[in-house]
VEXDRENZA-81205 format. One line per 2 residues: number of its first residue (from 1); their letters; for each residue y, x, z of N, C-alpha, C. Coordinates in steps of 0.1 Angstrom, whole numbers, m for minus. Layout:
N
NUM	A	Y:X:Z:Y:X:Z:Y:X:Z ~ ...
***
This chain:
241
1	XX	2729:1861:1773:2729:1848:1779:2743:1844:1785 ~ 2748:1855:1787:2764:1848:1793:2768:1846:1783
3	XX	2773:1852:1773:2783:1847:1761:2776:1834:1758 ~ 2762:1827:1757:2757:1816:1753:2762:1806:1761
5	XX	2764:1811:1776:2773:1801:1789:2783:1798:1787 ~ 2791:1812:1781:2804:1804:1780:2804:1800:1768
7	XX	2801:1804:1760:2804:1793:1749:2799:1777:1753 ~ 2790:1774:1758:2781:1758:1764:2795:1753:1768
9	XX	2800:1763:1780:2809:1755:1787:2817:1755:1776 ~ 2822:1761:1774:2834:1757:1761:2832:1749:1753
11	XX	2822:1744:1752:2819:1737:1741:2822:1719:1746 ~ 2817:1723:1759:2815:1710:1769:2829:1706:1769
13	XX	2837:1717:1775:2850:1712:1775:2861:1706:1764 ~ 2855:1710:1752:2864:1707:1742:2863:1686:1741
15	XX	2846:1687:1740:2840:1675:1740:2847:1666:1753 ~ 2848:1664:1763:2853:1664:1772:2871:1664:1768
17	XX	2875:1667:1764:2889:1665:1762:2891:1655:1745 ~ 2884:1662:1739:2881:1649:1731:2879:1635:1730
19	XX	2873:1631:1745:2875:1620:1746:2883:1613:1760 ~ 2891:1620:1761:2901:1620:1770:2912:1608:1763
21	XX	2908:1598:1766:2918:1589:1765:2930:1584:1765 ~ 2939:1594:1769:2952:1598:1773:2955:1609:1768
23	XX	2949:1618:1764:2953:1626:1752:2951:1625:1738 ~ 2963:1628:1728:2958:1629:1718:2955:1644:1712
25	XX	2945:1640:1699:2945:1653:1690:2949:1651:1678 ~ 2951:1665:1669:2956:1666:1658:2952:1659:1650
27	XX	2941:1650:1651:2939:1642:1640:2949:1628:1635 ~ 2954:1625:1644:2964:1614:1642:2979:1621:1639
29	XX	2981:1609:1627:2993:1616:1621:3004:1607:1627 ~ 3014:1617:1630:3024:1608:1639:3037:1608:1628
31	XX	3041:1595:1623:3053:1590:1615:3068:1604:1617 ~ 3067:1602:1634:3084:1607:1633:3081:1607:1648
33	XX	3088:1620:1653:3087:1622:1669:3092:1617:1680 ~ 3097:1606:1678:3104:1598:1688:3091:1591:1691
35	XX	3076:1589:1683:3067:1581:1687:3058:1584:1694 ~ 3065:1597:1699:3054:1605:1712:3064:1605:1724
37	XX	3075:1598:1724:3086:1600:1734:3083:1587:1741 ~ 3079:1586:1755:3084:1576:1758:3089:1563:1758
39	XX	3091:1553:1760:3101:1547:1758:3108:1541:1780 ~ 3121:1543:1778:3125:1542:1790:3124:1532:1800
41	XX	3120:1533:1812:3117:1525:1820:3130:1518:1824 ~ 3128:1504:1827:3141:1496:1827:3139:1493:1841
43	XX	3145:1492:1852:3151:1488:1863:3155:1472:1863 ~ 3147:1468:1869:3146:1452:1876:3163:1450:1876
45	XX	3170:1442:1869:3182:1433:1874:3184:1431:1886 ~ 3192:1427:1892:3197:1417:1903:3189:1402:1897
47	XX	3185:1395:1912:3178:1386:1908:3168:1386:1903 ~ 3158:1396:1897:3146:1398:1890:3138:1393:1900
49	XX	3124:1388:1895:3113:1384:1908:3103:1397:1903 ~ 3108:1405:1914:3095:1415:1914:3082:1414:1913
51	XX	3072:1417:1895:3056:1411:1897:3050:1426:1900 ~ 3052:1436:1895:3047:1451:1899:3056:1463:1899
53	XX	3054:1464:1912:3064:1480:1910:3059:1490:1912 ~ 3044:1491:1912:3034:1504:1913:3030:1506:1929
55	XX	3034:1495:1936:3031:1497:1949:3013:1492:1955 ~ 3017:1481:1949:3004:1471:1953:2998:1459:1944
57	XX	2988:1453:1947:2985:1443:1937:2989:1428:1944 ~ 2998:1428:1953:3005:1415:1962:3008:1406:1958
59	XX	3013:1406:1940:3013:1395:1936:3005:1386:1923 ~ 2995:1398:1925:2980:1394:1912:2969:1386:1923
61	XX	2965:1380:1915:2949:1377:1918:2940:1378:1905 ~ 2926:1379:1907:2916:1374:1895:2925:1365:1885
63	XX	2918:1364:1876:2920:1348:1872:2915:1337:1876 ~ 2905:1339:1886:2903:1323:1891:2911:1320:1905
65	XX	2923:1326:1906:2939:1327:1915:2926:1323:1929 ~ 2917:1336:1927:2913:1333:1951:2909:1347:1951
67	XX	2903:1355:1940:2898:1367:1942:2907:1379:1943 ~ 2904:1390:1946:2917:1404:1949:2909:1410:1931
69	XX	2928:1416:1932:2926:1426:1917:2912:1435:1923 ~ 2906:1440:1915:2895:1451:1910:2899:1462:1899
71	XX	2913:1462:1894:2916:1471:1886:2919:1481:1893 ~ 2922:1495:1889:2927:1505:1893:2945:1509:1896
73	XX	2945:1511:1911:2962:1512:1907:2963:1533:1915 ~ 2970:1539:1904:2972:1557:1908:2985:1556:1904
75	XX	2993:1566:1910:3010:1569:1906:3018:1557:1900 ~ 3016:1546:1908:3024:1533:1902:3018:1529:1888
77	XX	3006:1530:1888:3003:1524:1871:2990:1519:1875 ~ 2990:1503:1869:2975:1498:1869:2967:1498:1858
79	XX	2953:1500:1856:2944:1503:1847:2936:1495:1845 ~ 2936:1484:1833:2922:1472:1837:2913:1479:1836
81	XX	2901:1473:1839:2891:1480:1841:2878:1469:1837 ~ 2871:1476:1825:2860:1474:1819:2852:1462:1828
83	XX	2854:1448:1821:2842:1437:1836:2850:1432:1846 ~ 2858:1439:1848:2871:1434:1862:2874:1419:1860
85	XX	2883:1416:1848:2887:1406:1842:2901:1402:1845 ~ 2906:1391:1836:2918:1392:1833:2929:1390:1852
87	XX	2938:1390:1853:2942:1391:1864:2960:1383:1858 ~ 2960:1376:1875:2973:1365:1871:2982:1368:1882
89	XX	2996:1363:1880:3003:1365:1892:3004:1352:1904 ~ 3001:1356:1911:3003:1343:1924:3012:1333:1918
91	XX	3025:1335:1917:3035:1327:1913:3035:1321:1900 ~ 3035:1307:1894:3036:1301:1881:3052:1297:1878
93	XX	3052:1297:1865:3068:1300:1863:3068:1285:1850 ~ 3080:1281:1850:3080:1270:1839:3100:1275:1838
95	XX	3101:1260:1828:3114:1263:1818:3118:1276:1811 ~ 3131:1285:1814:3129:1294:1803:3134:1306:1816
97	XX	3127:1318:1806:3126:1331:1816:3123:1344:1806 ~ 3129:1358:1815:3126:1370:1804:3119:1376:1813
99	XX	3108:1379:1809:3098:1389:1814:3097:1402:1806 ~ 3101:1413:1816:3098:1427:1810:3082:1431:1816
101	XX	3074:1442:1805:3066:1446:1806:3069:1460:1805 ~ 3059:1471:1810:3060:1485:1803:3046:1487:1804
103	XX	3039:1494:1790:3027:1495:1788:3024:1507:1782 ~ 3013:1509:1781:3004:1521:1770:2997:1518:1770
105	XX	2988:1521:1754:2974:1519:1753:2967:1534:1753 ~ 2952:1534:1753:2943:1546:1752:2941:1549:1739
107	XX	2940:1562:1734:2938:1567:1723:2923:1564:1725 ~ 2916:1560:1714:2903:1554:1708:2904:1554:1694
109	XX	2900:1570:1689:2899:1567:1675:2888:1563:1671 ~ 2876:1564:1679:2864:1557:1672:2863:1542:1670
111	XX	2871:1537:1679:2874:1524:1675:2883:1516:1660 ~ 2882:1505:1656:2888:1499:1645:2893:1480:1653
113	XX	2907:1484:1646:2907:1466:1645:2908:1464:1660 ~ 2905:1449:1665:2907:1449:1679:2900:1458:1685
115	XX	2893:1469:1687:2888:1475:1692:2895:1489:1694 ~ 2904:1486:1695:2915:1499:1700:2925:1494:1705
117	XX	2926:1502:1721:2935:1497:1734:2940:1481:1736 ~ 2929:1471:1735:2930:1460:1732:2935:1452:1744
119	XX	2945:1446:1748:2950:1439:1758:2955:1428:1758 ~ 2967:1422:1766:2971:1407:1763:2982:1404:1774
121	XX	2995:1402:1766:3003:1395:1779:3003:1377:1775 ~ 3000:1371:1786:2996:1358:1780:3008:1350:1791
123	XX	3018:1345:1783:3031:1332:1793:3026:1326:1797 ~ 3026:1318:1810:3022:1306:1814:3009:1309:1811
125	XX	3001:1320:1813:2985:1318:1809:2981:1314:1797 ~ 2992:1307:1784:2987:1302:1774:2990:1307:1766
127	XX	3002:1317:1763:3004:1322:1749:3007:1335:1749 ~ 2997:1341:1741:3000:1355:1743:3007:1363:1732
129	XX	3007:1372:1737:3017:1386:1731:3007:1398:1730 ~ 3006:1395:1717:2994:1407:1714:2997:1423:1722
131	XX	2986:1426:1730:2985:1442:1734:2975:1453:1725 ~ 2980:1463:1715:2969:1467:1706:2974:1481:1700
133	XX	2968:1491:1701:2966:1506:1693:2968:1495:1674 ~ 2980:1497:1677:2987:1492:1655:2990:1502:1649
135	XX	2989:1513:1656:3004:1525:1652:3001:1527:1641 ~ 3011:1525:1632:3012:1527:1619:3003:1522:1612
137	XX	3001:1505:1615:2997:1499:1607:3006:1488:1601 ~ 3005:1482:1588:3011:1468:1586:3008:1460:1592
139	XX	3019:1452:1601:3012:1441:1615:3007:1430:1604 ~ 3002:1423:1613:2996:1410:1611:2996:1401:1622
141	XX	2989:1389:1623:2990:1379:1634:2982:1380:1647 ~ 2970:1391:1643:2962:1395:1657:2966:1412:1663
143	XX	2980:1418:1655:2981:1430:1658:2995:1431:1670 ~ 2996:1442:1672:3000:1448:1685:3020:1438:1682
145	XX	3024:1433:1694:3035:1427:1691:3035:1412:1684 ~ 3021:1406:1675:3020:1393:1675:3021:1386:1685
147	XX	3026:1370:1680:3019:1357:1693:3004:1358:1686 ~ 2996:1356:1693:2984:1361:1685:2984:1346:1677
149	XX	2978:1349:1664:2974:1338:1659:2982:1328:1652 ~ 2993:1335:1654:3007:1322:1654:3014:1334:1647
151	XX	3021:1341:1649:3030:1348:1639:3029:1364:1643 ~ 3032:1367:1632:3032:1385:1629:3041:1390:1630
153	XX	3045:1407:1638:3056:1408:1640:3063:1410:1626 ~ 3078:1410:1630:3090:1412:1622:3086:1429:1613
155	XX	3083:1435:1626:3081:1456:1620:3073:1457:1629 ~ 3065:1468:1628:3055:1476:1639:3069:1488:1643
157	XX	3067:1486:1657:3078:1493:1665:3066:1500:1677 ~ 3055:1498:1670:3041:1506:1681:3046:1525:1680
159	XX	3044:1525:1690:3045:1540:1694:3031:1546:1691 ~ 3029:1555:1696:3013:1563:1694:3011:1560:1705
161	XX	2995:1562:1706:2988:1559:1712:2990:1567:1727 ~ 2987:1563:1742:2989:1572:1755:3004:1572:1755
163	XX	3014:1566:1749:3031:1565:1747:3036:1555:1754 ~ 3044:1553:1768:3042:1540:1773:3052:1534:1761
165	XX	3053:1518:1764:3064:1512:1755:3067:1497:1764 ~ 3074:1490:1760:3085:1483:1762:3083:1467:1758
167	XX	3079:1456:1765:3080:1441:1762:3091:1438:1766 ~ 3101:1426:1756:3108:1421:1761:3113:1406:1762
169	XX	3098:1395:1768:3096:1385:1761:3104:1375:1767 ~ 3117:1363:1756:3122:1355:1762:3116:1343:1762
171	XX	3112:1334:1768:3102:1321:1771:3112:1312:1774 ~ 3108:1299:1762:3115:1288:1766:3099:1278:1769
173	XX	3097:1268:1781:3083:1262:1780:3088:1249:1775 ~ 3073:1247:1772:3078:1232:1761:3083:1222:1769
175	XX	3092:1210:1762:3096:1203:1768:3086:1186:1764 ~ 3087:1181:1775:3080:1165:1775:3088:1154:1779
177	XX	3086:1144:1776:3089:1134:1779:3081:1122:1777 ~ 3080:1116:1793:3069:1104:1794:3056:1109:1790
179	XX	3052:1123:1790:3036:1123:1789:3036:1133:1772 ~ 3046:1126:1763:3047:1135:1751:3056:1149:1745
181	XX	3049:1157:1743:3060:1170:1738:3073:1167:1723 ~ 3082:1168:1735:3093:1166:1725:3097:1180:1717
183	XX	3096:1193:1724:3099:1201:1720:3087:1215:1723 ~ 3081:1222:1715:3073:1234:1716:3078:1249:1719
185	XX	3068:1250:1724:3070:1263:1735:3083:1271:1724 ~ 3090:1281:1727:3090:1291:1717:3100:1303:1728
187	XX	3095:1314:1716:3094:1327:1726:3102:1341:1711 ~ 3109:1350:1719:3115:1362:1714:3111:1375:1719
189	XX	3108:1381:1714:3104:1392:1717:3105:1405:1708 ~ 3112:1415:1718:3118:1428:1719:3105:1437:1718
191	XX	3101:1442:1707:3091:1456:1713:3097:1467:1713 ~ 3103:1476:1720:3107:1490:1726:3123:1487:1720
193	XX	3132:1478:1726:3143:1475:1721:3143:1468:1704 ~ 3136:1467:1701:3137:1461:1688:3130:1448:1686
195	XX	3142:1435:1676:3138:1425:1677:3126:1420:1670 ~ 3114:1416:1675:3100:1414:1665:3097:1401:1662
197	XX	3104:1395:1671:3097:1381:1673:3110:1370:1673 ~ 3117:1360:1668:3130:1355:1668:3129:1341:1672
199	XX	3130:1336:1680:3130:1321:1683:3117:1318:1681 ~ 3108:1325:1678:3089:1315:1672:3087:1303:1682
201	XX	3088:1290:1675:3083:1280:1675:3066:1281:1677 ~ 3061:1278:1689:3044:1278:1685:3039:1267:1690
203	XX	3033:1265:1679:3032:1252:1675:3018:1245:1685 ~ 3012:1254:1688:2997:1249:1699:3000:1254:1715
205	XX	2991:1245:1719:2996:1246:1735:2984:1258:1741 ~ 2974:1265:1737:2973:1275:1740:2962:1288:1728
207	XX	2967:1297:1729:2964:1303:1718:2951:1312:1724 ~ 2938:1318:1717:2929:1322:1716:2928:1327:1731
209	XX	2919:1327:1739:2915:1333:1755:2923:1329:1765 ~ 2936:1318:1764:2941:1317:1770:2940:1305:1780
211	XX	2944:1303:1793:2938:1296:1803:2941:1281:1803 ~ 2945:1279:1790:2946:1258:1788:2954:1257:1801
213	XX	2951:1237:1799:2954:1235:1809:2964:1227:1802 ~ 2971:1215:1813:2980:1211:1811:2995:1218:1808
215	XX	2999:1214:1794:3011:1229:1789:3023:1221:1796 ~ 3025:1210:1801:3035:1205:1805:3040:1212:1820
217	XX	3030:1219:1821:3030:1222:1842:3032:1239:1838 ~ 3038:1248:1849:3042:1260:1852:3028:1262:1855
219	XX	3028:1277:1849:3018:1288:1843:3021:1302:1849 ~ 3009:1307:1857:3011:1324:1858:3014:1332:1845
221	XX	3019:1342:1844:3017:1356:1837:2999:1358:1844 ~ 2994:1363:1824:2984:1371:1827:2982:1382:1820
223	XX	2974:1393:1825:2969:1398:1823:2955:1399:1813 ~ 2949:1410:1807:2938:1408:1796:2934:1415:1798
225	XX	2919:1415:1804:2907:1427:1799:2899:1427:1795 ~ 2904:1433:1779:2895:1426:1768:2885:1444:1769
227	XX	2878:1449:1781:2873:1458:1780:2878:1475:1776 ~ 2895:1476:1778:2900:1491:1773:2907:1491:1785
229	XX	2910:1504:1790:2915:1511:1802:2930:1509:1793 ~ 2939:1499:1796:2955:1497:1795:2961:1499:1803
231	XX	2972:1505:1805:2980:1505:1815:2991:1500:1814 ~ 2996:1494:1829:3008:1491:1828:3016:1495:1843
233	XX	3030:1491:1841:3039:1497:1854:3057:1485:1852 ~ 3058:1488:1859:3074:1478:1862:3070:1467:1854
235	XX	3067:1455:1857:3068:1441:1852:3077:1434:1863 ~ 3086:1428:1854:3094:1420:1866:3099:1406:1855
237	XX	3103:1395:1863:3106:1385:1855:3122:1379:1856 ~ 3132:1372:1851:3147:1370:1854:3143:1352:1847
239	XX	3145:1342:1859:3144:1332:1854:3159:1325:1851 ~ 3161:1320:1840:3175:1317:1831:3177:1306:1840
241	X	3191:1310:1838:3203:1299:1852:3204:1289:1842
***
C-alpha cells in the first residue's frame, strides 16, 4: 500500500506540473535558445508617463473607467484574470506617442489558434496589437505582433511560451479636419527589438473588440481579457515633442 501512495502522489504531481502554465515541457520544440531567454526589461526614459511599475493598479480602471482592476498583481507582474475584463488606464492620450509593454504569455498546449495565451494591447482603445502563444508559427493578421485584422507581422520574433518579451509601439492618431479624416491612424512596432510593423496605415477607426467611439478624441491604453492568465510588468508611455 505505500509504494501504491507514493506512486498516486507522484503521479498527482507530475499531472499537476503538467499543467503548470508557466512551465514548459519537453514537448515543445524550441527554434534556438535565446527563445527561452528573456528579453530585457527597459527602464522608463526621462519624461516617460509611468502606466505600471509593478506597484499598484493607480492608473487602470475596468473598462467602463469607474470600477477597480480585479486582476491579479504578485512580484510586480499583473495577471488578467478569467471574467475580470478588459482594464484601461485613467489617462487618454491622443497625437503621436511610444508606448512600451513587457509581456508573457502561458504555455497552453491543449489549446489551438486564438486559444493560446490570447491577449490585446489596444491604442486609444481602438487598435490593437495582437497578444498570442505564435511561437514558431507563420504570422498572419490575427497572430501574435499583428494590428489585428489589418496587417501581419513583417517575421515572428515570438519567444516561447512563459518568456517575457518586448512591445514597442509608435502611434501617430488620426488627423481631422472640420469633422473629416484627413489622415489615418498609423502605427510601428518593435517586437523584442525587432522591426514588425513599419509605418501601417489602418485604414478603420476601430479594429475587432475594440472600444469605438469617436477616433478623432484621445483614447486610453487597454488591456484584453480574452480569458488567459497573461502577464505583464513595466508599461510606460513617451509622448512625442
Amino acid at each position: 500500500m505505500r509504494c501504491l501512495s507514493v506512486a498516486f502522489v507522484l503521479c498527482c504531481s507530475l499531472a499537476i506540473a503538467a499543467d503548470d502554465p508557466w512551465k514548459l515541457d519537453d514537448k515543445l520544440k524550441i527554434a534556438k535558445p535565446e527563445d527561452t531567454k528573456d528579453a530585457e526589461t527597459v527602464a522608463a526614459p526621462k519624461g516617460a508617463i509611468i502606466l505600471f511599475d509593478g506597484k499598484d493598479f493607480s492608473q487602470w480602471l475596468k473598462k467602463d473607467g469607474k470600477s477597480e482592476v480585479k486582476w491579479t498583481l504578485k512580484d510586480g507582474v499583473m495577471e488578467g484574470v478569467k471574467g475580470h475584463g478588459d482594464i484601461i488606464t485613467k489617462d487618454k492620450f491622443d497625437g503621436a506617442f511610444k508606448l512600451h509593454v513587457e509581456f508573457r504569455v502561458p504555455y497552453e498546449p491543449a489549446g489551438a489558434g486564438q486559444g493560446r495565451g490570447n491577449s490585446g494591447v489596444y491604442v486609444q482603445g481602438r487598435y490593437e496589437v495582437q497578444i498570442l502563444d505564435s511561437y514558431g508559427l507563420k504570422p498572419g493578421k490575427n497572430d501574435c505582433g499583428a494590428i489585428y485584422e489589418v496587417s501581419a507581422p513583417k517575421t515572428n520574433e515570438c519567444k516561447a511560451p512563459t518568456v517575457w518579451q518586448t512591445y514597442d509601439i509608435e502611434f501617430t492618431a488620426p488627423k481631422f479636419v472640420d469633422g473629416k479624416k484627413t489622415e489615418p491612424a498609423k502605427m510601428t512596432v518593435h517586437h523584442n527589438g525587432v522591426k514588425i510593423q513599419d509605418g501601417v496605415e489602418i485604414p478603420v477607426d476601430n479594429t475587432r473588440a475594440g472600444m469605438g467611439g469617436n477616433p478623432s478624441t484621445p483614447g486610453p491604453i487597454l488591456l484584453q481579457d480574452h480569458g488567459h492568465p497573461v502577464q505583464f510588468r513595466n508599461i510606460w508611455l513617451v509622448p512625442s515633442k
